[in-house]
C-alpha positions, 0 to 999 in steps of 0.5 A: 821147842822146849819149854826152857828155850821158849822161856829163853827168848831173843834176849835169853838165847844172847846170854846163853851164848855168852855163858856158853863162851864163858862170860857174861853178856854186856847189855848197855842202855841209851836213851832215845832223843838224847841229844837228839833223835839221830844223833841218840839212834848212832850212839846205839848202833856204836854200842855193837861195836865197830871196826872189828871189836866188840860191842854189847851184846844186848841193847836197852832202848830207853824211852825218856818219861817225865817221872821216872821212879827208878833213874838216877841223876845223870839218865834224868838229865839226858832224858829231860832234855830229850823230852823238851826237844820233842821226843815221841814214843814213835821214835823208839821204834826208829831206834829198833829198827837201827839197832836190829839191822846190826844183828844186835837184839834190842830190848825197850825199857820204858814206864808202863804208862807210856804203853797203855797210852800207845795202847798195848796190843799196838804196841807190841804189835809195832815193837815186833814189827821194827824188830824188837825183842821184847820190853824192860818193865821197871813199873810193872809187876807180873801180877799187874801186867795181864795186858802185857803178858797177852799182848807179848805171848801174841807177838813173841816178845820177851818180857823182863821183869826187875827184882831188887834185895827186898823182893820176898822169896814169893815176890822173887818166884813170881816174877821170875816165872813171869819172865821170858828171856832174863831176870833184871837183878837190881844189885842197890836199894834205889834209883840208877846210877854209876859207882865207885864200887859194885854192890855187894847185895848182886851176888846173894840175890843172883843165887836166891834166884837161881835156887828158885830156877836154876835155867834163869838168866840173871842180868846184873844192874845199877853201879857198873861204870869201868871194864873192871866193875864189869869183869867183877859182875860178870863174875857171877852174873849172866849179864852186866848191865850198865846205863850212866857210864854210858849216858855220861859221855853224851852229856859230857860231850855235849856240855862240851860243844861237841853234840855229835862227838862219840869217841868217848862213848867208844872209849868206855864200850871197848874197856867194858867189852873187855872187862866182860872179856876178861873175868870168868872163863868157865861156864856157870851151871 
């Protein structure tokens, strides 16, 4: 194996299969235990899609926390109910466990204090057994992460480091050398969150980090709500990464009486789908 396709991963491998179809990958994220544990584990397996048409292409477990730094107004709603209502760490990875019986990778995002408290190795060792790609570590940084990368090289993990607009060009090379399977663009200066209109900053930081390493995978997050916003990122991103829109519709149909209820979620899986469907039709690179 080369070192390229080590450095690929699970989840790297995903997106150079869609950028080989000519489009960029859909990653939709959900947390667990909202708005409760099974009916959370159902929303993700909808995420792949169902009845012949397609779903994301990567999902992102998310593991509530009780002080999230980088989640916005709608995923610290449903992360706080989830957490008054008992969630565990443990139950992650049920929710792996669901999603990769589809054949769809699943990647966790989740606070890095959450995993020294399971205990690294033990961690890793339990996420792989349930089938589990690798972690999103929005937290943690390569040079603060010598546990995680020992711990992810024994169990063949990827590892999915952030970068943002502010990164230095020598923050920026680091961490990108750090990952294994994709970098996590955040497009915004702030917290997560659904918006009218994409940033403007996603395509000048995807090019600063391809000029560092052109065989990297670029997912895109932070703003992305519609079919057409995704059509739009995918246009120049490796992965549209998209977490609020999602996690509005079980708000939504919980506020509504209707706790179990999915088609809205459906709805705006299908018009994602072919927003990525829809953009770019030639291969980048």
């Amino acid at each position: 194996m080369s070192a390229t396709q080590d450095r690929l991963g699970t989840s790297g491998r995903t997106l150079r299969a869609c950028r080989d179809e000519g489009r960029a990958a859909l990653v939709g994220y959900l947390p667990v235990g909202h708005p409760d544990v099974e009916t959370s584990v159902r929303a993700m397996t909808r995420l792949t899609g169902e009845e012949g048409r397609p779903g994301v292409d990567l999902v992102e477990i998310g593991m509530p926390y009780s002080d999230p730094v980088m989640d916005g107004v709608t995923i610290q709603r449903a992360t706080t109910r989830a957490l008054a209502r008992g969630v565990r760490t443990r139950d992650v990875f049920r929710a792996v466990e669901a999603v990769a019986a589809t054949g769809t990778p699943a990647l966790v995002m989740i606070y890095w204090n959450l995993v020294e408290q399971y205990g690294v190795d033990a961690f890793c060792r339990d996420l792989s057994a349930a089938g589990g790609a690798g972690l999103i570590t929005p937290d943690l940084t390569p040079d603060e992460a010598g546990p995680w990368l020992e711990g992810s090289d024994a169990h063949g993990l990827d590892r999915v480091f952030l970068v943002s607009p502010s990164s230095t060009d020598e923050r920026l090379a680091s961490t990108v050398d750090a990952c294994r399977g994709w970098v996590y663009a955040t497009s915004v200066m702030g917290v997560t969150g659904a918006r009218a209109q994409t940033s403007t900053a996603g395509p000048e930081l995807v090019a600063r980090v391809r000029a560092h390493d052109p065989e990297t995978m670029v997912g895109v997050g932070l703003g992305v709500s519609d079919g057409a916003q995704a059509a739009e990122v995918g246009g120049f991103a490796d992965a549209v990464i998209v977490g609020s829109a999602l996690v509005r519709t079980l708000l939504d149909a919980e506020d509504a009486g209707r706790p179990d209820d999915l088609t809205g979620l459906g709805a705006v899986v299908d018009d994602l789908a072919a927003g990525v469907r829809s953009g770019r039709t030639q291969p980048i690179g």
